[in-house]
N, C-alpha and C positions, 0 to 999 in steps of 0.2 A: 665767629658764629658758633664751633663749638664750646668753648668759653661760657656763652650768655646760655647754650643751654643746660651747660650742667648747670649755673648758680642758679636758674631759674626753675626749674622742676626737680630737683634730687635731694634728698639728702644722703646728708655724710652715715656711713653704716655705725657710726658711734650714735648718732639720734635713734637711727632706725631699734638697733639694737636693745633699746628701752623697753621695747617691747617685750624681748625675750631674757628679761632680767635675771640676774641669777645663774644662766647658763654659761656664760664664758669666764675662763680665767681673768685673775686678778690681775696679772703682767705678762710680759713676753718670757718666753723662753726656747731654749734650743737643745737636742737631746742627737746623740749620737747611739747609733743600732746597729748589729749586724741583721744583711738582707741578701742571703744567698752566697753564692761564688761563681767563678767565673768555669768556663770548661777546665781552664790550666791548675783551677784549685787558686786562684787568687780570691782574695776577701772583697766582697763589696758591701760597701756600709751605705745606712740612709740615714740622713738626716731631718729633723721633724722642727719648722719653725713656726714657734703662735706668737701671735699679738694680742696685745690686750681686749682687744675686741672678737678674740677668739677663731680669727680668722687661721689657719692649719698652712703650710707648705711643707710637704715631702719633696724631698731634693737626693735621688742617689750618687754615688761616686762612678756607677758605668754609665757614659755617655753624658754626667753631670744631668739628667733626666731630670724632672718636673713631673714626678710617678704622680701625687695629688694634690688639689688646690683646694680646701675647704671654708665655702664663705655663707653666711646667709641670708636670704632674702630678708625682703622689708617685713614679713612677721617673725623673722629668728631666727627660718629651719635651715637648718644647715645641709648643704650638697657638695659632692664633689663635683668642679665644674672642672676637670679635665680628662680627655683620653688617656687612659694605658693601660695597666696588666697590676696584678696583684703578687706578684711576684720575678725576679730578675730572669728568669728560664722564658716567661712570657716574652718580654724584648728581645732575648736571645734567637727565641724561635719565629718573632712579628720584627723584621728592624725594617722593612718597607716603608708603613707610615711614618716613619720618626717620631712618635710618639713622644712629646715633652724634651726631646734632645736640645742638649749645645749642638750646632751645626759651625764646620770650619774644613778644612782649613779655610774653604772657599764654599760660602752658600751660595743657595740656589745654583743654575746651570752654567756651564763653562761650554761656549759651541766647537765642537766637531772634538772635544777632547784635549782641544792645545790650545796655547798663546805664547807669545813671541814677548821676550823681556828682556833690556838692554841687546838688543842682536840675536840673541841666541833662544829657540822654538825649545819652548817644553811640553810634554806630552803627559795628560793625565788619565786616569779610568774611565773607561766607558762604559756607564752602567744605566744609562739613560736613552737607549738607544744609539747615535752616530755621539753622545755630548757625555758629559758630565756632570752630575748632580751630587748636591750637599758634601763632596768633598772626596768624592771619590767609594769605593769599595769598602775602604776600612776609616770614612771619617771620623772627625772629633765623635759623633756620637755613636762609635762602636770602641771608643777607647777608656780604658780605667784611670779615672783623675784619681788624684791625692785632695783629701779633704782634712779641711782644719778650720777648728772654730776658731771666732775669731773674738776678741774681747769684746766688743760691743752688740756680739748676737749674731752677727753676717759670718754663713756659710764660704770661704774660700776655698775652690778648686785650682786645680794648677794640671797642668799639663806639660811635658816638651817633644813637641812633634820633631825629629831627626832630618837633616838634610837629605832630597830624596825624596822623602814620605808619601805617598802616594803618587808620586813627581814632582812635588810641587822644591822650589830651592828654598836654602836655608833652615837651618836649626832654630824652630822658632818655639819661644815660651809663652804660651796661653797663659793666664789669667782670669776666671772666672770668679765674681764676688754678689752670689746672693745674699739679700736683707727683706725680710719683711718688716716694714715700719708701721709705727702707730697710728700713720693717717694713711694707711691700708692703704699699702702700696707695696706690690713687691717689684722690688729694683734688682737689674741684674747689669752688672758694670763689668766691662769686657777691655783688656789690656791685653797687649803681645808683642813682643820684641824679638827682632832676628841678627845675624851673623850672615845675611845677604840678602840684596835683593831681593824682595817674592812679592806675592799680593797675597791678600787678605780680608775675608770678610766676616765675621760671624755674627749669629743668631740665636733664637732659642724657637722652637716650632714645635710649639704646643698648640693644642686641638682643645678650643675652647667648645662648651655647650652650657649655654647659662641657664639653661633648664635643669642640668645636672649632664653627668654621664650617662651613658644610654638612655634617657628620656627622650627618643624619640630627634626628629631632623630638626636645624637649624634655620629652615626655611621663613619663619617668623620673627625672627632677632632682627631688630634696626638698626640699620650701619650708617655711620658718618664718615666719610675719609673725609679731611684737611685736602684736598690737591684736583686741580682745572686737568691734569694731563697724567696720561698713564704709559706705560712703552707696550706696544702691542708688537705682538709674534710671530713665527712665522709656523708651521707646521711643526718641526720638532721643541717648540716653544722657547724659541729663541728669540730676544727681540730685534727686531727689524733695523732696527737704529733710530725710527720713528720715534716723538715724542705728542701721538696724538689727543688731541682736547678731547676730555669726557662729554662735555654738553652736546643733547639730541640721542648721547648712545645710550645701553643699559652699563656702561660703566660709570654715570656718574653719581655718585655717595656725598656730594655736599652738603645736599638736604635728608632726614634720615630718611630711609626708604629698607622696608623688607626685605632682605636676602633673596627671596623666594618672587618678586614680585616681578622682576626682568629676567630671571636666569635661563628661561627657556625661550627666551625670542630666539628668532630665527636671524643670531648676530654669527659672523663670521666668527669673532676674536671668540667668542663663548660657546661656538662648535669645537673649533680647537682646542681650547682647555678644558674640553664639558664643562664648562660652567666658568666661575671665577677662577683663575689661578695664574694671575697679572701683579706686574708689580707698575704701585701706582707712583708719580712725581709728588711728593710733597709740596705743597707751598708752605717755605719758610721765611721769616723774618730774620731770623739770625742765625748764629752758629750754635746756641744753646737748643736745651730740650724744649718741645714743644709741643703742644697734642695734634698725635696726628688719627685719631679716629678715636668714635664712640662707638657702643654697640651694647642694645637695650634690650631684654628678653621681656615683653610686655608681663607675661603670664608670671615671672618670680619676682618681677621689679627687678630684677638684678641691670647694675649696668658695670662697663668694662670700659676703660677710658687707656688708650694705647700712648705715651708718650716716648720723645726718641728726641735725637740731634741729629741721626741720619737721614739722608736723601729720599729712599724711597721706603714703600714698604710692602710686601706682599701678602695680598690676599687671597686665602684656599678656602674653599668651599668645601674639601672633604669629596670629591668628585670620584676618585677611582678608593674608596670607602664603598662595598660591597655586598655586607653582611656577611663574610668568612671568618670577622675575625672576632672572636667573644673577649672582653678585656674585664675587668673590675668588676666582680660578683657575677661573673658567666654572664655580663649582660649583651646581646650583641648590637656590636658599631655597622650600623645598616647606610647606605647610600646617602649622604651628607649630612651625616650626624653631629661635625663638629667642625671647627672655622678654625682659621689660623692668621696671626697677623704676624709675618714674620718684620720687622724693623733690620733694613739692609742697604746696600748700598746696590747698584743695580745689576741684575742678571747681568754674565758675559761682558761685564765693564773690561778684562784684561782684552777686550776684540773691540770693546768700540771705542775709541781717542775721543770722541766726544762728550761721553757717559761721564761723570765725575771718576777719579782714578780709584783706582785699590791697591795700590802701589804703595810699599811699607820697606825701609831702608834701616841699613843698622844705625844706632845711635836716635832712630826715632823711636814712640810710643803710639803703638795703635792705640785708642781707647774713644769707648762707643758704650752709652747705657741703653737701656730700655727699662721703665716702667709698665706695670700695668696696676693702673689702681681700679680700686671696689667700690662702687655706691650703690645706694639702690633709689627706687622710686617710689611717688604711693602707687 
């Protein structure tokens, strides 16, 4: 279903782009910058990747960040369509929203702060209330990757998280490999290997607005998830173990439906999370990538096409987004200004036996992409 309707109403932003001839570069290219430092006086660099269609990614080396995404609508103009800060002191001083971050060791939430692996209870950060989120206090994305380009234009980041590390066991090596390709798509391919035992899951949790940054709420943007069943929560939003059918609720996205057009019914699971911030079951056919959401901003044409090989995926509304926080040209990020599809495997999988595992063993390779590619519409 999402399939027939991209071939069927979209084009590719290489069409689109006809329009605004002249404007973008001739080929791809990739440039390395300095972009601040850190408190300790360490360097962080950023990275600028174009594609021929003149589509932009800024990629920093703190937190491997997704500082900007520049694409443009079906008449040319060019916006940036992600949340963050214009500089590394902004994230420094904002790292609540996770703004464009790598998220690890273990995204989304861990319940009550522990889980039990081969016998023995480990115990992580609690900074989510009674649980754990995105990785603890000092996750992946409050740490300084190493960046290196790579011959064919793809940004690699690397990491090695220490036995320990936030609790979590084993000395594990991240892998991080941005590409922006020419059928506009930026791909982001995730590898990691340990020296014990541990689980694992990571992400990237950027804050889309396909209107632009600060233009105002997400409420109008058309979502598709790919999936019949979503794991709903319990008050500290943790899921239940349920794996309840979307049909009859406001959680189901099969058909496209406005952001804004269910988010305030008077539904249990969307008091809990003010809004969307559920991760939903994929329906997959295989073990390869495969689309699991669209999402259309009527007003730029812009559309956002979410693919993955993993189980679930979660979707943020932008919900505790408030208006405190001013990012990219002092604009400020007001009350659901910007959406997130995180591509994951499922909240607190290390507590449910049921949930698909995250369980990663030496001598194996975790590895997990995510896509997000660009088209637009007329």
């Amino acid at each position: 279903m999402l399939g027939k309707q991209r071939f069927g109403n979209t084009f590719r932003l290489a069409q689109c782009a006809v329009l605004a001839a002249g404007l973008f570069p001739l080929q791809a290219a990739v440039k390395e910058d300095a972009f601040g430092k850190m408190p300790d006086g360490r360097a962080v660099q950023i990275y600028t990747l174009t594609n021929k269609a003149g589509i932009e990614a800024r990629i920093m080396s703190y937190g491997g960040i997704l500082v900007s995404l520049k694409t443009p609508d079906c008449r040319g103009a060019m916006a940036d369509i992600v949340l963050g800060f214009d500089s590394v002191d902004g994230y420094l001083k904002n790292p609540g929203p996770y703004f464009g971050a790598l998220i690890g060791r273990y995204a989304n939430r861990i319940g009550q702060a522990k889980f039990t692996l081969d016998g023995k209870q480990y115990t992580v950060p609690k900074n989510d209330g009674a649980n754990s989120l995105h990785g603890g206090t000092q996750g992946f994305d409050k740490r300084l990757w190493t960046g290196k380009i790579l011959p064919d234009g793809g940004l690699e980041l690397t990491y090695a998280s220490k036995d320990g590390e936030e609790g979590y066991p084993g000395n594990l090596k991240a892998t991080v490999v941005y590409r922006l390709t020419d059928a506009n798509e930026l791909r982001i391919d995730y590898t990691a290997t340990t020296d014990k035992d541990t689980v694992v899951n990571l992400t990237n949790h950027s804050y889309f607005n396909l209107k632009g940054a600060g233009s105002g709420d997400i409420l109008g943007h058309l979502v598709t998830i790919a999936a019949d069943r979503y794991t709903p929560v319990d008050a500290g939003l943790i899921p239940t173990g349920e794996l309840r059918a979307v049909k009859g609720t406001p959680f189901d996205f099969q058909k496209a439906t406005a952001i804004g057009a269910r988010i305030g019914q008077p539904d249990e699971q969307l008091k809990i999370g003010k809004g969307y911030d559920h991760n939903w079951v994929l329906k997959r056919k295989g073990n390869g990538m495969e689309l699991a959401a669209r999402v259309e901003e009527p007003t730029s044409g812009r559309v956002l096409e979410v693919l993955t090989a993993q189980p679930g995926l979660q979707f943020y509304t932008g919900n505790f987004l408030d208006g405190t926080i001013k990012g990219k040209g002092n604009l400020v990020y007001g009350h659901r200004t910007g959406f997130a599809m995180e591509t994951q495997h499922y909240p607190d999988s290390p507590n449910q036996p049921k949930f698909p595992s995250t369980e990663l063993k030496p001598g194996e390779t975790y590895k997990t992409s995510t896509v997000f590619r660009f088209s637009t519409v007329k």
